[in-house]
C-alpha angles and dihedrals in degrees: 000000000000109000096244093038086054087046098054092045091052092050101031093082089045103051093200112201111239127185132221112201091184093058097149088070121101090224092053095045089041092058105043097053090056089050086052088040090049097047095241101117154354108247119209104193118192122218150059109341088212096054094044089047091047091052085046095053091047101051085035094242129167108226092189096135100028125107116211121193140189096219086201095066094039097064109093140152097287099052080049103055095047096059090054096052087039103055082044104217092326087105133048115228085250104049090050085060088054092049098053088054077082105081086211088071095045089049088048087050095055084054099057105039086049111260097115130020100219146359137241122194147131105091090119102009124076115242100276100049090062090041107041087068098042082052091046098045123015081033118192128282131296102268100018121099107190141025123234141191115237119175123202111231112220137190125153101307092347118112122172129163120224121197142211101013099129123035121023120066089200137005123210111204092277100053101043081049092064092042091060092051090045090051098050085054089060099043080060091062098050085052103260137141103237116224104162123217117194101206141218158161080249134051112214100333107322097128124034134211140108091276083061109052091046091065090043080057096053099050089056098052094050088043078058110046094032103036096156089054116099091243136162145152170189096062142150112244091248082052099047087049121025111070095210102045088037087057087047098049094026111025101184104025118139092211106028113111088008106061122144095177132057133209117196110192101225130009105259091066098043087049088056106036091059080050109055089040082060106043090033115024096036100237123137123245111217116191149337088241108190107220132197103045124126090237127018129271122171126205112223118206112247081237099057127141130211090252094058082043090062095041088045093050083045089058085043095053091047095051081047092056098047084049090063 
C-alpha cells in the first residue's frame, strides 16, 4: 500500500485533534479543509475568524469540521498560569503573557494542556520559532535528551529513514546512539522494519580516527540500551546497503547489506546525503519529523504547498497515534 493511503487508514478511526497556529495562510486553510473533509483529523486553526472565513468564501471552501480560533481571546488565566508553573521560574509572569501573544506558543499550549495531540506549523515561521516553544513546553521524552529531524526516503516500494538531516550540528556518541533508537520508532510508524546502520567514512575499523571511533562508541551504547534493535555501525553507506559488499566489509552483521535506517554522524553529511538521494537517486524526502518529543510537532518549510500541509498533518496524526 502507497505510504500516505496506509497512513490514513491507520488515523482515520482515531480522528486525532491537530492545531494550525498560522491559521490566517491559504495553505494552511486549504489543508486543512480537505483533512476535515477526508475524515483524518479535527483541525483546530488559529486566527482571525474574519480573515479565515474570508479565505474560505473566496476559494469557495467549506470550512464544516474545521475549528477556527481567535488565539487572542483563548488565552486565560488558566493558559497563563500553567505556563508559568510549567517553565518553573525560567519566565516572569509577564513575560509568559508576552509569550503567548505568539500564536505558536498558544497552539503549543493547546497541545500540552490536551486540547489538541499534536501541532503543525512553519509555513510562515523559521524553524526555531516552531520548535522553541515544542523544547520549553511539551519538552522531549523521558530519557531522551535531544530532538532530532529524520526524513523517510521513498521511491516506488522503497522506504528508508535518514537521520539526522535537520536539527543537531553535531552529534557526540550519545547522542548519535539515541538518534539511532529514535529513528528506528519512527521507522515503526511509517510502517519499516527498522534495521539501524551507524554510518562512516570506516567499516569496522578500516579506517581510524577520532570520527571513527565516535561512531564505534556509539554502536556499543545503543546495543546497549536497545539490545533487542537490529543495529550496527560503524559502517560505510554501500555496507550498510548493499548485501554483497555488507557480507564482504561486515560478515555477520545483522544490519550490513539490509538497512532501512540510516544514521549520519553529523549533520552536514545527513543534510546532504537526503539530498543527493533526492536530486540524484529520485526518492522522495518527507519530512523533516521531529523525534524525541513527548508529543508530537511537526516544521513546516517556508515553501511549502497545500499539498505537503496535508501530508505533513497525515505524519503528525500518525505520531500522534503511536504516542497513544
Amino acid at each position: 500500500m502507497e505510504l500516505f493511503d496506509s497512513l490514513k487508514e491507520k488515523i482515520k478511526t482515531k480522528k486525532q485533534t491537530l492545531v494550525f497556529p498560522e491559521g490566517e495562510d491559504e495553505r494552511i486553510v486549504g489543508a486543512t479543509v480537505r483533512l476535515a473533509a477526508d475524515g483524518l483529523v479535527n483541525p483546530i486553526v488559529l486566527g482571525n475568524p474574519a480573515q479565515v472565513e474570508k479565505l474560505a468564501q473566496d476559494h469557495n471552501w467549506n470550512l464544516d469540521g474545521v475549528q477556527v480560533i481567535d488565539p487572542k481571546a483563548e488565552v486565560d488565566d488558566a493558559m497563563r498560569q500553567s505556563l508559568l508553573e510549567r517553565r518553573n521560574g525560567k519566565n516572569t509572569a509577564e513575560q509568559v503573557a508576552k509569550m503567548l501573544e505568539d500564536p505558536n506558543y498558544v497552539g503549543t499550549m493547546l497541545v500540552y494542556m490536551g486540547r489538541a495531540d499534536g501541532m503543525v506549523s512553519g509555513a510562515n515561521h523559521p524553524t526555531g520559532d516552531t520548535v522553541r516553544p515544542a523544547l520549553q513546553i511539551i519538552k522531549t521524552k523521558p530519557g531522551v535528551k535531544r530532538i532530532s529531524g529524520a526524513f523517510i526516503m521513498q521511491k516506488g516500494d522503497e522506504r528508508y529513514v535518514f537521520a539526522d538531516c535537520a536539527i543537531n550540528i553535531e552529534l557526540d556518541a550519545a547522542g548519535m546512539a539515541e538518534v539511532g533508537i529514535e529513528s528506528a520508532n519512527t521507522a515503526k510508524v511509517f510502517g519499516i522494519d527498522p534495521k539501524v546502520a551507524l554510518l562512516s567514512f570506516s567499516t569496522k575499523g578500516s579506517a581510524k580516527g577520532d570520527m571513527v571511533t565516535k561512531v564505534q562508541e556509539a554502536a556499543e551504547l545503543a546495543k546497549q540500551q536497545a539490545p533487542d534493535l537490529p543495529i550496527d555501525g560503524e559502517l560505510q553507506f554501500d555496507a550498510a546497503f548493499v548485501p554483497s559488499v555488507g557480507e564482504k566489509k561486515a560478515p555477520g552483521s545483522n544490519v550490513a547489506g539490509h538497512a532501512t535506517v540510516f544514521v549520519f554522524p553529523e549533520l552536514q553529511s545527513g543534510n546532504i546525503g537526503y539530498k543527493i538521494a533526492q536530486r540524484f537517486g529520485g526518492y522522495e524526502a518527507i519530512g523533516p519529523i521531529l523525534q524525541g518529543l513527548n508529543q508530537p510537532v511537526s516544521d513546516l518549510s517556508r515553501g511549502a504547498n497545500e499539498e505537503d500541509v496535508y501530508k505533513v498533518a497525515i505524519i503528525t496524526a500518525a505520531q500522534a497515534v503511536d504516542n497513544e
